[in-house]
C-alpha positions in Angstrom: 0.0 0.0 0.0 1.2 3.2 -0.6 1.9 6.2 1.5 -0.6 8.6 0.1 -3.0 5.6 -0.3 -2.6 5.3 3.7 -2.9 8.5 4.6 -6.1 9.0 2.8 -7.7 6.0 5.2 -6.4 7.8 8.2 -8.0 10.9 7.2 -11.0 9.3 6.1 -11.0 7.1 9.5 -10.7 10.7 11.9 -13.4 12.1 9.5 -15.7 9.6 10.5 -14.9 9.2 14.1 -15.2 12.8 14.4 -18.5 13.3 12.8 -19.8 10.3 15.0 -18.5 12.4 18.1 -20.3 15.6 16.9 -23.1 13.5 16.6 -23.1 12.2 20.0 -21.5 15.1 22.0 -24.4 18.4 19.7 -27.4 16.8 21.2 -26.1 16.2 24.6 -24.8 19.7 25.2 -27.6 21.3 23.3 -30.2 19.2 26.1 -27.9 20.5 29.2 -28.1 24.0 27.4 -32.0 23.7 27.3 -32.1 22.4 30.9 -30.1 25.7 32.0 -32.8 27.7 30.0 -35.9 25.8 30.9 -34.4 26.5 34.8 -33.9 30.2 34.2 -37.5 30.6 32.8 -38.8 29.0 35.6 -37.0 31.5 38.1 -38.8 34.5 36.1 -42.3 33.2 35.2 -44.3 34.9 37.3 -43.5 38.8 37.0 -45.5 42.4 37.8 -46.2 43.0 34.7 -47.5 46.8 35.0 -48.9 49.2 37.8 -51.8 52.1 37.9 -50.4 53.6 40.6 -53.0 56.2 41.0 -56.5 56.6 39.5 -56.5 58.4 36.3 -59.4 61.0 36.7 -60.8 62.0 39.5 -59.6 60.5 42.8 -62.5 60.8 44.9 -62.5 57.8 46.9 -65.4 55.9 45.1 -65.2 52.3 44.3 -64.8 53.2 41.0 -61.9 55.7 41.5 -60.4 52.8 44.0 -60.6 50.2 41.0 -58.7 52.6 38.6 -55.3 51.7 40.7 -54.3 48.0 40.2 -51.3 46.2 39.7 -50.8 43.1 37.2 -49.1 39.9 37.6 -48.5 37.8 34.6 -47.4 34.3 34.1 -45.1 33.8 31.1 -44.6 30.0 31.7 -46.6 27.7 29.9 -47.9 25.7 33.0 -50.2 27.2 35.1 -49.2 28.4 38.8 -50.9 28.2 41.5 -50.8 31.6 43.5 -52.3 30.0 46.9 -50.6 31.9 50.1 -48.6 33.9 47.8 -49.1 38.0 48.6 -48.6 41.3 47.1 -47.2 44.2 49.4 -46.9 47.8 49.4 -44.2 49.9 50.7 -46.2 50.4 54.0 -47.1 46.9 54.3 -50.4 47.0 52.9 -50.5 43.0 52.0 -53.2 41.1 49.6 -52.9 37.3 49.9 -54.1 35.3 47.2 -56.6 32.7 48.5 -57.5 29.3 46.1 -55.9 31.3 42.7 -54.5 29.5 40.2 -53.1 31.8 37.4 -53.5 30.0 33.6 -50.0 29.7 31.1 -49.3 32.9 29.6 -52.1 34.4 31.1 -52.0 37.6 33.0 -54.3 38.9 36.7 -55.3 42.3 37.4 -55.5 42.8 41.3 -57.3 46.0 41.8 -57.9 48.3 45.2 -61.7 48.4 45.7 -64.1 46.1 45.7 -65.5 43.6 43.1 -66.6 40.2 42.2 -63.5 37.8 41.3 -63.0 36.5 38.2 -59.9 34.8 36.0 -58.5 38.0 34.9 -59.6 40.3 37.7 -59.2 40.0 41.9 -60.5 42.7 44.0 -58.1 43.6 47.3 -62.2 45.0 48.9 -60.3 48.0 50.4 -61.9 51.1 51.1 -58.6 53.3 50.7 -56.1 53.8 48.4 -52.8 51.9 48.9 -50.1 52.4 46.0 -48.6 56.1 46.7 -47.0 57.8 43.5 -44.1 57.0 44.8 -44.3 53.3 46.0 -42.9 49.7 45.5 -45.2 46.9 44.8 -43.4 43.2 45.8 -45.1 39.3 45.1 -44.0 36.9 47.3 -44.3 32.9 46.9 -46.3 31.4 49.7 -42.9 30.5 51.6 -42.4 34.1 51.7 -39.4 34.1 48.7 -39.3 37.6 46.8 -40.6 36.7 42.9 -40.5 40.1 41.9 -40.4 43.8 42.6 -41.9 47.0 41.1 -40.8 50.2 41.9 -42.0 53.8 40.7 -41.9 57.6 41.7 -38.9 59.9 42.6 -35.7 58.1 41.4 -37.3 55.2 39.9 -38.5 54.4 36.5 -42.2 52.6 36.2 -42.8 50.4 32.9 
C-alpha cells in the first residue's frame, strides 16, 4: 500500500470518528443547554407586569376611582401556577394574599384596590382606601415568603 493511499484511510478514519463524536457530543450539550434555560424561565415566570399607581381622573374615593389603581401579575410560563398563600405588598405593608388562585399559562391577573366580584383576569383587594402612593414599590412573594419580583416607581425610579 502506498503512503498517500494510507494516509487518505487515516484521514477518512478521523473524519468519521469525528463526525460520530459531533453526533453524540451536539445533542447532549444542546439538552444541558435547554435544561439551563428551561431553569432560568422557571426563576422568572411569574412577574409584575405593570402598575396604575394612582386613579386616572378624578380621585374621589369611590369604588370606582379605587378600581382605577391595580397592579398586574403575569405568568409567562406555559404551565399554570398556583398563587395560593402567595401575597402582594406595598411599601407600608399593605399585604393582599391570594386565596384558592390558580393563574393560567401565559395568562396575566389584574389585582385592583376596591371592591368587586373575582373573576380569572380580575381580583379585587375590597379596600376602602387607596394603597399604591405615587411614589411606592409593589413586591409578590411565593407562599414560603421568597421575593418573585419587585416594582418600583416615583422619585428616582423608572415605572414600565
Amino acid at each position: 500500500m502506498s503512503t498517500s493511499r494510507t494516509a487518505r484511510r487515516i484521514a477518512a478514519t478521523a473524519v468519521a470518528a469525528g463526525a460520530v463524536l459531533s453526533a453524540v457530543a451536539l445533542p447532549a450539550s444542546a439538552h444541558d443547554d435547554d435544561r439551563y434555560r428551561d431553569r432560568r424561565h422557571e426563576q422568572s415566570r411569574v412577574e409584575i407586569s405593570d402598575v396604575q399607581a394612582h386613579s386616572r381622573g378624578r380621585d374621589n374615593g369611590s369604588n370606582r376611582s379605587l378600581n382605577a389603581e391595580w397592579v398586574e401579575i403575569t405568568n409567562n410560563s406555559r404551565r399554570g401556577v398556583d398563587l395560593d398563600g402567595w401575597t402582594l405588598r406595598d411599601s407600608d405593608g399593605n399585604r393582599y394574599r391570594f386565596d384558592d388562585v390558580r393563574l393560567a399559562g401565559r395568562a396575566t391577573v389584574r389585582i385592583h384596590t376596591g371592591a368587586g366580584r373575582d373573576t380569572r383576569t380580575d381580583l379585587y383587594q375590597g379596600r376602602r382606601n387607596y394603597v399604591w402612593d405615587r411614589t411606592d414599590t409593589a413586591t409578590l412573594r411565593d407562599d414560603r415568603g421568597r421575593t418573585v419580583d419587585a416594582e418600583s416607581w416615583g422619585r428616582g425610579h423608572n415605572h414600565r
